[in-house]
N, C-alpha and C positions, 0 to 999 in steps of 0.2 A: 640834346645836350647843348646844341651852341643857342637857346631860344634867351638864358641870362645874360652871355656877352654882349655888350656893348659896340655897333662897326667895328669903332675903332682900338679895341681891346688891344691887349700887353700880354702874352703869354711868358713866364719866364721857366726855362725847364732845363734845372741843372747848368745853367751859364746859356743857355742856349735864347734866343729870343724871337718871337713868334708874334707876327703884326696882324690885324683884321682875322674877319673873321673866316678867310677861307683857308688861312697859312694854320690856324687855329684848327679847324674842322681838320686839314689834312693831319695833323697832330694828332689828334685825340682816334681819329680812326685808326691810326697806324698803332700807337701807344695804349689806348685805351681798348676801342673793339675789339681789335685782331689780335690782341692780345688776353681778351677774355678779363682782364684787369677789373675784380670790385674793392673801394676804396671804402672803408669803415670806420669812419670817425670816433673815435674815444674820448676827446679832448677838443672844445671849443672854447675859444676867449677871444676878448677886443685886447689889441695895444698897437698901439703907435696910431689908430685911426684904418686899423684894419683887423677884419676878424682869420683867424689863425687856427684852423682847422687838423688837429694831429692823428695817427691810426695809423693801422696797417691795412696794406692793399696784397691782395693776393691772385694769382691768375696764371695764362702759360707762360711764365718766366722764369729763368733758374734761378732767381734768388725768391723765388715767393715763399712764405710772404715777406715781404719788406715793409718799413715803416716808415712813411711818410709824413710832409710839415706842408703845408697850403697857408698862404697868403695871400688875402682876398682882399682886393682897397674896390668898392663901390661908389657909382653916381648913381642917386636912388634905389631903384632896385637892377639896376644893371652893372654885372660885373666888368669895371674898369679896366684893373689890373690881378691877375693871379699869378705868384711865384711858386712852382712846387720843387722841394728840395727831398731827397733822401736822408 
């Protein structure tokens, strides 16, 4: 999962802000792994110079599923910046 980020990536999660990519990794394994969390994209588009990825994610959490928004700003193919909001 961290092989797209960027070193020096921007993780934004719910007001929260997440530097490099080891602050990142500890993230995603807490949030994503250990929580079983799959994220299903229904809805892609470009705006503003970032592509915006919508769907619901579902997994062991009590509000599953919930429906999430991803905003992805890239340098070539490596992800810059990613904001995910509920």
């Amino acid at each position: 999962m961290m092989k797209p980020f960027a070193a020096d990536a921007v993780f934004l999660d719910n007001g929260k802000r997440f530097e490099g990519t080891a602050e990142i990794r500890a993230l995603l394994q807490e949030m994503v792994v250990d929580l079983k969390a799959i994220f299903t994209p229904d809805a892609v588009r470009h705006e503003d110079g970032v592509v915006v990825l919508e769907g619901p994610a579902h997994g062991d959490f009590q509000v599953s599923p919930i429906r999430f928004t991803y905003r992805v700003g890239l340098d070539g193919d490596a992800i810059k910046t990613m904001e995910v909001s509920a």
